[in-house]
Structures are given as structure tokens and as C-alpha cells.
C-alpha positions as CSV (number, residue, x, y, z in Angstrom):
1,X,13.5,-5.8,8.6
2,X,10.6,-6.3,6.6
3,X,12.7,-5.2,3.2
4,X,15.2,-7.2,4.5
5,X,13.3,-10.4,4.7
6,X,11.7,-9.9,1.3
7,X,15.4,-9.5,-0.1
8,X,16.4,-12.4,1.2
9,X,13.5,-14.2,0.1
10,X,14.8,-13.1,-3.5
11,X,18.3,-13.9,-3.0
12,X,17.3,-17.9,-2.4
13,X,15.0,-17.7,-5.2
14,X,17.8,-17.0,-7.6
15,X,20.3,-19.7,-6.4
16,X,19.5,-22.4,-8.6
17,X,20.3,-25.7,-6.3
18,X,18.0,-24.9,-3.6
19,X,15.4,-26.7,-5.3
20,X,17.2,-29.9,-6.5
21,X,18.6,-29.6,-2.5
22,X,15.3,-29.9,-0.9
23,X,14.3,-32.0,-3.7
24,X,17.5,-34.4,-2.5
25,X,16.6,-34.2,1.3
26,X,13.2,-35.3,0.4
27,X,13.9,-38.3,-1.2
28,X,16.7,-39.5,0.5
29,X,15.0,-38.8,4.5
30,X,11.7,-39.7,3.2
31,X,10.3,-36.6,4.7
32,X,7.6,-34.9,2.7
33,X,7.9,-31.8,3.4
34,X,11.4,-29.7,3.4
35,X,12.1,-26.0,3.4
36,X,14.9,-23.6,3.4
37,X,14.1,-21.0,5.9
38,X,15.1,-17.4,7.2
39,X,14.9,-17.2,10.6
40,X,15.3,-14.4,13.1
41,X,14.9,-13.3,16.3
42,X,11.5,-12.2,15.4
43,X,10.6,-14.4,12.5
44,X,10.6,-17.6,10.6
45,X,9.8,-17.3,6.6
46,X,10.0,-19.8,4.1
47,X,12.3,-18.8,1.4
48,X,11.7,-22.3,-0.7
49,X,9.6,-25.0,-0.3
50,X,8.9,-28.8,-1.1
51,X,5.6,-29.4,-0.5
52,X,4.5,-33.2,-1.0
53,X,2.3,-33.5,2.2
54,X,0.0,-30.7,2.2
55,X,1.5,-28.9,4.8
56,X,0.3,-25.5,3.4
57,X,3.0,-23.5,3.8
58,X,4.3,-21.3,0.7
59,X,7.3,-19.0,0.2
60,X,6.8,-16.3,1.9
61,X,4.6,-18.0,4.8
62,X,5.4,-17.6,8.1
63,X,5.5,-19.7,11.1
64,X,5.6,-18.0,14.9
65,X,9.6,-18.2,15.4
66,X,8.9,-18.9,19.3
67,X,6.9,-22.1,17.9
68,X,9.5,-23.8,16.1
69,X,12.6,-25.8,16.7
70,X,14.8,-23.5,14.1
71,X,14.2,-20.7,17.1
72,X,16.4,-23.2,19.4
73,X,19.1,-24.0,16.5
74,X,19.1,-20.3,15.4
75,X,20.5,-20.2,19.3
76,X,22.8,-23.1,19.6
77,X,23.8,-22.9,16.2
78,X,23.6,-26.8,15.9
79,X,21.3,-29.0,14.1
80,X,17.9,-31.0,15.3
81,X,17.3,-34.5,14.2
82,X,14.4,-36.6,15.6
83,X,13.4,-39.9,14.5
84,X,10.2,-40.4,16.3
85,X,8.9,-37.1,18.1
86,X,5.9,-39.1,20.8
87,X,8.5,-41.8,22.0
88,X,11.9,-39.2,22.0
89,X,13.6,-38.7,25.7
90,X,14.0,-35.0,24.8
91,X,10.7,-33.9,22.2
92,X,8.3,-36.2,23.4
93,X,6.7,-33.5,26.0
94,X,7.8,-31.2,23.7
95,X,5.2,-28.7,22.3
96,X,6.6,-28.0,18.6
97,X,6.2,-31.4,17.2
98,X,1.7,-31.7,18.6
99,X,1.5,-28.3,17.5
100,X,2.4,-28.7,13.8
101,X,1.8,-32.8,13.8
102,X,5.0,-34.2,13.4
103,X,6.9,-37.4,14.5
104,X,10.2,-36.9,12.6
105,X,12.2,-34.1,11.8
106,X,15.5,-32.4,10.8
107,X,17.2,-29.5,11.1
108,X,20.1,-28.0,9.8
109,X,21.5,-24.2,10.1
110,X,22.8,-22.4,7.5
111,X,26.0,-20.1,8.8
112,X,27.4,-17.4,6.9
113,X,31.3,-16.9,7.1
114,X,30.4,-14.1,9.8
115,X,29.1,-16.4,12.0
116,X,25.3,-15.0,11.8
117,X,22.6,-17.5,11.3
118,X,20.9,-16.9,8.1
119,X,18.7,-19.4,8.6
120,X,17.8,-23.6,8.6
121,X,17.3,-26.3,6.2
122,X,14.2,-28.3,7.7
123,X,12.4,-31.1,6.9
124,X,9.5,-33.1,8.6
125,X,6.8,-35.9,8.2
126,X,4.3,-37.0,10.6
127,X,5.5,-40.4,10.4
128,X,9.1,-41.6,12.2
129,X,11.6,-41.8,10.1
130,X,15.2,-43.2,11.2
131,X,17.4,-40.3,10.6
132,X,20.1,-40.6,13.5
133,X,21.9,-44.1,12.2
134,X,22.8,-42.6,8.6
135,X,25.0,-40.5,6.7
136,X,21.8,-37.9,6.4
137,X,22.6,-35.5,9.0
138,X,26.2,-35.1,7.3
139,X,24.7,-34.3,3.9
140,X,22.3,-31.9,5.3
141,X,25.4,-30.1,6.8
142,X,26.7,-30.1,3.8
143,X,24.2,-28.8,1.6
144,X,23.6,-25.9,4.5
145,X,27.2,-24.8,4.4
146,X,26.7,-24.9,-0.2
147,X,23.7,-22.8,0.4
148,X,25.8,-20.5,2.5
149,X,28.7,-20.3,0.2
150,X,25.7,-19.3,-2.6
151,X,25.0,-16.6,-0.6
152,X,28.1,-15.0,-0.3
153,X,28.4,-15.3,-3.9
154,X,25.2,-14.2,-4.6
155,X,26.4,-10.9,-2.0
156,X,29.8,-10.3,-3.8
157,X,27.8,-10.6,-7.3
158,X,24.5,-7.8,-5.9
159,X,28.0,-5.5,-4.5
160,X,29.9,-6.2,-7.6
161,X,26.6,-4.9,-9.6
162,X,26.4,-1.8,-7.5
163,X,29.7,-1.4,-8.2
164,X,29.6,-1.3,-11.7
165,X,26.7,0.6,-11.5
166,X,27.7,3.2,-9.3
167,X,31.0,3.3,-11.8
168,X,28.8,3.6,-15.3
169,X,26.7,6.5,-13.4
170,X,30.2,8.4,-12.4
171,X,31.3,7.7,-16.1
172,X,28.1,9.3,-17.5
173,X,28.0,12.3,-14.8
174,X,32.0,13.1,-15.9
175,X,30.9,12.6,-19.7
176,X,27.8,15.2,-19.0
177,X,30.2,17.5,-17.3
178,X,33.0,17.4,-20.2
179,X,30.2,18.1,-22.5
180,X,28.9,21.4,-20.5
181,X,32.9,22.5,-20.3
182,X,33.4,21.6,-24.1
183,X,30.1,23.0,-25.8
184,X,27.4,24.6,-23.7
185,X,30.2,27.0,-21.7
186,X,32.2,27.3,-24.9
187,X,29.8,28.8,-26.7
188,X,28.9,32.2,-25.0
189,X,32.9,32.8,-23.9
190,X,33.4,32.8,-27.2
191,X,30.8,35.3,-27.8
192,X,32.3,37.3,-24.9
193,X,36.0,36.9,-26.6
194,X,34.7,38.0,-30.1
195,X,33.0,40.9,-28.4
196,X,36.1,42.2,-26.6
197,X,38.0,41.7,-30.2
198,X,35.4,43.9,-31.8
199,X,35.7,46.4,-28.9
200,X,39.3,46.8,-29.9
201,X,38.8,47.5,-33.4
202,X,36.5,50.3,-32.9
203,X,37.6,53.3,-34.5
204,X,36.8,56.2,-32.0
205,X,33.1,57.4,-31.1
206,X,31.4,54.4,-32.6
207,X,28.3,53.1,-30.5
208,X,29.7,50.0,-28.2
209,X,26.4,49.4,-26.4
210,X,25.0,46.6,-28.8
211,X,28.3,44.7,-28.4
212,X,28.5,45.2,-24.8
213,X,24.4,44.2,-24.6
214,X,25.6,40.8,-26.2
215,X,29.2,40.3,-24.2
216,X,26.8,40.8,-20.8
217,X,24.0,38.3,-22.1
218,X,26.8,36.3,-22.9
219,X,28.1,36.9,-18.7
220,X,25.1,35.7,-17.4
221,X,24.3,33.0,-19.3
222,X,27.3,31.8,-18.5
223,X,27.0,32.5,-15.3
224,X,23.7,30.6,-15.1
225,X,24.8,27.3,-16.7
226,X,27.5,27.3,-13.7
227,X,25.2,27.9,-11.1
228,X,22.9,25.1,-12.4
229,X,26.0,23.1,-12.5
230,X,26.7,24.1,-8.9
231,X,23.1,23.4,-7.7
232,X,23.3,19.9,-9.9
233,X,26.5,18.9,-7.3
234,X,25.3,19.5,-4.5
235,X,22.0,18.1,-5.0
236,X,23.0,14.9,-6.3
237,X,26.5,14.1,-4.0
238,X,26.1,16.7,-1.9
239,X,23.3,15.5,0.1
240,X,20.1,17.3,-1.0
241,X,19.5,21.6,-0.7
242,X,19.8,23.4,1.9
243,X,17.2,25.9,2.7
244,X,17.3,28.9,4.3
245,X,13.6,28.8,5.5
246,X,12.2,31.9,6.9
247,X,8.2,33.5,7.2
248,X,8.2,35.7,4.1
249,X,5.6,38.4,4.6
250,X,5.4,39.3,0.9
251,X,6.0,36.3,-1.4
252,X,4.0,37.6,-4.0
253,X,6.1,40.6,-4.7
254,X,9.1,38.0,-4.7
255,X,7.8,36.1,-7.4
256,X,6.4,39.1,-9.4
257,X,9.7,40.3,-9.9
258,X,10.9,37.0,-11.2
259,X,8.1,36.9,-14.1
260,X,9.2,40.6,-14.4
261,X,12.7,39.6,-14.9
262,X,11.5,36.6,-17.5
263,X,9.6,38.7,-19.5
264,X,11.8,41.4,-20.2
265,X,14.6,38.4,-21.8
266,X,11.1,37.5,-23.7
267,X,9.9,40.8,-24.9
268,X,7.7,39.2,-27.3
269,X,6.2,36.6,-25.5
270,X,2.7,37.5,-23.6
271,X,2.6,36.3,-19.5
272,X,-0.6,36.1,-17.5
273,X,0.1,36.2,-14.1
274,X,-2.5,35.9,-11.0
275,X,0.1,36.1,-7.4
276,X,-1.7,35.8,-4.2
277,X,-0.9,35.2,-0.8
278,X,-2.7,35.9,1.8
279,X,-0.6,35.8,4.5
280,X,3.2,34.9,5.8
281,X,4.6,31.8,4.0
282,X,7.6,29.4,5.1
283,X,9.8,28.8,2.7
284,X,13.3,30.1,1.1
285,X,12.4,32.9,-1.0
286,X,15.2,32.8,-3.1
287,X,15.0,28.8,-3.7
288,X,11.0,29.1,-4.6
289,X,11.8,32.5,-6.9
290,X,14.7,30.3,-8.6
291,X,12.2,26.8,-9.0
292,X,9.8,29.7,-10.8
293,X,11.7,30.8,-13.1
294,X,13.5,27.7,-14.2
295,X,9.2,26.2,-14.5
296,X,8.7,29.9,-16.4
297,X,12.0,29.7,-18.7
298,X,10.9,26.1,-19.8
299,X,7.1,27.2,-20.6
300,X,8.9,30.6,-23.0
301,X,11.3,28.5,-24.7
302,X,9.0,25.3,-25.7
303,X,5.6,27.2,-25.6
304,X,3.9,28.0,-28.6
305,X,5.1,31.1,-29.1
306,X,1.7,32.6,-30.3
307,X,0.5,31.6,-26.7
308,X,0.1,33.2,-24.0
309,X,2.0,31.5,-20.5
310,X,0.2,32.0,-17.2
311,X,1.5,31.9,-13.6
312,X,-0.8,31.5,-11.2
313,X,0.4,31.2,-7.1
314,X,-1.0,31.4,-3.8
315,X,-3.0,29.8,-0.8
316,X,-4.8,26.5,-1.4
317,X,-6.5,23.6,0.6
318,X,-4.0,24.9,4.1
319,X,-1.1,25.0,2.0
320,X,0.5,26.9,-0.9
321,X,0.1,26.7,-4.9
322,X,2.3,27.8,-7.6
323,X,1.2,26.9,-11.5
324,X,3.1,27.6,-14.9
325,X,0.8,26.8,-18.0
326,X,2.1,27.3,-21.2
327,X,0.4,26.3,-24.9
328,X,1.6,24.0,-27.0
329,X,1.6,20.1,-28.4
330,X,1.4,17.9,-25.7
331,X,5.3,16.4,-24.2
332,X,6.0,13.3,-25.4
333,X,4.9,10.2,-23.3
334,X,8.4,9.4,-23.3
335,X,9.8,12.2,-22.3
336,X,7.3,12.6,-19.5
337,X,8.4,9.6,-17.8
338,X,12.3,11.2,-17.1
339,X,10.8,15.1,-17.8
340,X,12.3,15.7,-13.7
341,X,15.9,14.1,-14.4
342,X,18.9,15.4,-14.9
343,X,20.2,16.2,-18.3
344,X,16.6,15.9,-19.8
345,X,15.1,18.5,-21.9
346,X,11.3,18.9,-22.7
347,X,11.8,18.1,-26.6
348,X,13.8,15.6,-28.1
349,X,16.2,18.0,-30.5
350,X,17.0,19.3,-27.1
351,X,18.4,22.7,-28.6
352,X,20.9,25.0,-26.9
353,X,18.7,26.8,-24.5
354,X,20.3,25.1,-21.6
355,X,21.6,22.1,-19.7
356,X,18.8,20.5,-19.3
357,X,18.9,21.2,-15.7
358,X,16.7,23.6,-15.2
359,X,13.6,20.8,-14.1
360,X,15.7,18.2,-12.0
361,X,16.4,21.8,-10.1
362,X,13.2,22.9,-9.7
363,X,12.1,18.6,-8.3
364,X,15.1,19.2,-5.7
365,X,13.6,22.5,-4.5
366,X,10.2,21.5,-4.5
367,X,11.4,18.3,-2.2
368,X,13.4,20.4,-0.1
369,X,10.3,22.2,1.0
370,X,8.6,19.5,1.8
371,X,6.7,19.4,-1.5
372,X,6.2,18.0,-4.7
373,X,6.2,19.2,-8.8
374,X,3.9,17.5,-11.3
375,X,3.5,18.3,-14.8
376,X,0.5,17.2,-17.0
377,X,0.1,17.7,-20.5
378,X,-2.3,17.7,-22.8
379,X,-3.4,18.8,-26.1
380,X,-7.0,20.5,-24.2
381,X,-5.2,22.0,-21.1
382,X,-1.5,22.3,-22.5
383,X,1.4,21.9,-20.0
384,X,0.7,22.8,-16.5
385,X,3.8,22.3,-14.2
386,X,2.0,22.0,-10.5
387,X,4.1,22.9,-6.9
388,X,2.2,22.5,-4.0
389,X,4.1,22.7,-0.5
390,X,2.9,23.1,3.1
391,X,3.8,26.8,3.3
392,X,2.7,27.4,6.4
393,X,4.8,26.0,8.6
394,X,8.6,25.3,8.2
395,X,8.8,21.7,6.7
396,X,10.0,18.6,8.6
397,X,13.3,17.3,8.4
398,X,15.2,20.4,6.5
């Protein structure tokens, strides 16, 4: 309700007339102070506000709804109009009009086309007024129903928006994809195609291991991009990852054989890694080994490759620790600030090592778990991609 109430307050603040409205009412009733107000079961804010009595109240103020009169139009859904509060058959035992020192007032709800009461258009003065034998009541109505059309507008224009953004975001997403069909994919099948055309040409006896080294490579990098593809879906439409959490008695070994597995694809690149865990840790093996060696993958390829990379994992402050530091010149500012999107890669020439996946992956496991991924880098410590994640008990809400 709270957001709620603070989007509304916006929504007024953009319709250009309310001002010159309350300005209107002012001048014509002679009542010093007018607002246009939200008003709930629960609340009454001021969304604008003519101020020429020093009645205090700002946008964004609030009055105790049960206190006000707009709590009994909010009800009856009609207006209020009192010329002289102290000598009025109906208001002058009233409480409202002692409490906030008033002797004339008016009242007018603002209905939206659903029938819900958005809110009033109120105006008061602590001296009487004559309200009842004029055309002001009718020009109050009106403006409150002109407010009230503004608002749907102003609805239709926010959904319209959405719309068009939601639209320009599915455009992009289908662009992205065309692109990993038409370039990133196309790439290694043709490797694959040219290897099977050089497998037929072969005279007999000849050595086919090299090509058949480069058609596999070739296999699973394929078979990587499409599974970061997959993991892209159904993270981003399809509602988050799904875990399967269990106690894993031996994470450490898990892991180990992921830096294994990274350094033999980097044969020449040196990896320090320090793996300990005490004890049993809940998570999803696979997901955590996966978020290691996309973080491990990044800090080979855009390491300096005279540098060494270190992992370092295990049990910290009640919870669990994994850290991938690698050497280098330190990310781009700008590129920090989307480094965890999708389609971003850590330099701006991008390369062909990948998608660009790999990070927005590793974010979407580490959330998963209950967790969260931080990178800092600098030119003393390098780039240090952080995971911390409660470990030791299944996380909430997966």
C-alpha cells in the first residue's frame, strides 16, 4: 500500500491542471487552502496542495483518515459543502471542523470509471464562506470527474509504456538469439562440417585423432553455448532456477574437479586453488560447480595470462565462501555497472569466447541459493568475483 500511495502521489504530480484546478477553487470559493487528496480506508495523503493559510500540510502529509470528512465522502461517494461549520444543523457538534479549525469547507470525490474512490478535492478556511447558493459545487464536480479522466489517461499512457517496453525488450531478446543461431553456433558446426570433410579425404592409415580432437572441442562448445542458452530461458521467462538442494558431504571434491576440468582446456595458464569445507553444505552441487566454472572460465580468458588465477572456497562467518581472483587491469567502470547482465562480456571488444552469458548465469545461481555474487576490481587486488550463501541450511523460498 505504501508503494501504492507514493505512485499515486506521482501520478497527480504529472497531470498538469491540478495546480491551475486548486489554484481555480481557491479563488473562486475564497477558501485558502485546497488540496487534491488520496484517500483510503486507512489513509488520507495530500497529493497537491494550495497552501495560502498556513495550514502546514505538504504533499505527502497525512491527516488521520478517521478525522476527516473525505473518510465519510470516501463512503457515500457524495460531496460535503459547509458554509459556516459552528452554526450548521449537521457539523456544528461535529468534531472534524474544532479539530482542524474550520468554519467552511468543501468536498468533492474523485471517481474513477470503476467506481473506486481515488480520492477528494477539498478545500477549507476558518472563516464562513457561502458555498451552497452558487454554481461552485457544480464546478468542483466537474473538475473531480477532469481529474479522474487524467488519471485514466495517465493509466493507459504508464500501460502503453510497459507495453512498448516489454515489446523493445522481446525485440532485443529475439535479435540476441538470431545472433547466437547466426554467428556464435555457426561457427564451431562449421568446424565440425570441415572436420568430417577432411575425415573423408583421408587416404588410408593417416592419424585422424587431431581432427577428431578439434570436431569434439567443436561438440561441446557447441553444446555449451546451448545449454547457456537453455539456462538464459528459463531464468529470465521461466520463472527463476530450480535447485535441486541436497547436504553435500564432500563439496570440496566437487569443485576440485571443476578447476581440474578448467585447467586441462588451459594447459598453460597456472591455478591456485585453496577448497575447504568443513562439514555438509546445502546447496545443488551441480548448480554451485557450474556458477564456478563459468566465474573460473571468465578469470582464464580475460586474466593476464602471465598471472596466476586463484580459487579459494569454504566455511566463513556461519555460512559458505567461494572466491575467483584473477590478474589483470582493472574492469571498466562502465562495464562494472551491467558486468551481471545478460549479453555482457567483461571487455568491450567482447571476442568470441562466449555469449556473454556465462556471469548473468552464475547471479541467477547465486540468487537461487539464497545468496549473492560481487565482483571488485582493482589495479592492487585485481578482480575478485565473491559468492557467499547460507550453506548450511537449505535456503528459503526455493
Amino acid at each position: 500500500m505504501a508503494d501504492s500511495i507514493v505512485a499515486d502521489i506521482e501520478t497527480v504530480g504529472r497531470l498538469r491542471a491540478v495546480p491551475a484546478i486548486l489554484e481555480i477553487v481557491s479563488t473562486t470559493t475564497g477558501l485558502r487552502f485546497a488540496a487534491v487528496a488520496r484517500v483510503t480506508g486507512e489513509r488520507w495523503v495530500a497529493c497537491a496542495v494550495l497552501d495560502k493559510l498556513g495550514f502546514g500540510l505538504k504533499v505527502g502529509g497525512e491527516l488521520e483518515v478517521t478525522t476527516t470528512l473525505c473518510h465519510e465522502i470516501r463512503g457515500a461517494k457524495a460531496p460535503i459543502v459547509i458554509d459556516h461549520a459552528s452554526q450548521d444543523q449537521i457539523y456544528c457538534g461535529h468534531p472534524t471542523p474544532r479539530q482542524y479549525g474550520f468554519e467552511s469547507y468543501l468536498s468533492v470525490p474523485i471517481i474513477r470509471r470503476n467506481g473506486e474512490v481515488f480520492g477528494t478535492i477539498c478545500a477549507l478556511d476558518p472563516r464562513p464562506a457561502r458555498l451552497r447558493d452558487s454554481k461552485i459545487l457544480e464546478m468542483v464536480q466537474l473538475y473531480a470527474e477532469l481529474i479522474s479522466a487524467q488519471l485514466e489517461l495517465e493509466d493507459q499512457s504508464s500501460a502503453s509504456r510497459l507495453a512498448l517496453h516489454d515489446a523493445l525488450e522481446t525485440g532485443s531478446l529475439r535479435e540476441q538469439f538470431i545472433g547466437v543461431l547466426g554467428h556464435d553456433l555457426r561457427n564451431p558446426l562449421f568446424s565440425v562440417i570441415s572436420g568430417l570433410r577432411l575425415l573423408g579425404r583421408l587416404p588410408p592409415g593417416q592419424d585422424a585423432q587431431p581432427i577428431l580432437r578439434q570436431m569434439e572441442q567443436s561438440c561441446t562448445r557447441m553444446s555449451r553455448l546451448i545449454e547457456d542458452i537453455l539456462d538464459f530461458a528459463r531464468g529470465r521467462l521461466g520463472g527463476g532456477f530450480q535447485l535441486a538442494l541436497r547436504p553435500v558431504a564432500d563439496l570440496g571434491a566437487e569443485l576440485g574437479r571443476v578447476v581440474a576440468e578448467l585447467a586441462a582446456s588451459f594447459p598453460e595458464r597456472r591455478i591456485e586453488s585453496d577448497i575447504r569445507f568443513g562439514g555438509s553444505v546445502a546447496c545443488d552441487p551441480d548448480r554451485i560447480g557450474q556458477l564456478l566454472s563459468n566465474l573460473l572460465a571468465n578469470a582464464l580468458t580475460h586474466g593476464r595470462p602471465d598471472g596466476p588465477v586463484q580459487v579459494r572456497a569454504g566455511m566463513a562467518d556461519g555460512g559458505c565462501v567461494l572466491e575467483v581472483t584473477n590478474q589483470g587491469p582493472p574492469i571498466d567502470p562502465e562495464i562494472m555497472a551491467r558486468m551481471f547482465q545478460p549479453y555482457t562480456r567483461a571487455t568491450r571488444g567482447g571476442g568470441s569466447a562466449g555469449l556473454g552469458l556465462g556471469l548473468y548465469i552464475a547471479d541467477e545461481i547465486a540468487k537461487a541459493h539464497g545468496g549473492t555474487l560481487s565482483v571488485r576490481s582493482t589495479e592492487a587486488t585485481g578482480t575478485v568475483f565473491t559468492f557467499t550463501w547460507p550453506g548450511g541450511t537449505s535456503p528459503s523460498g526455493v
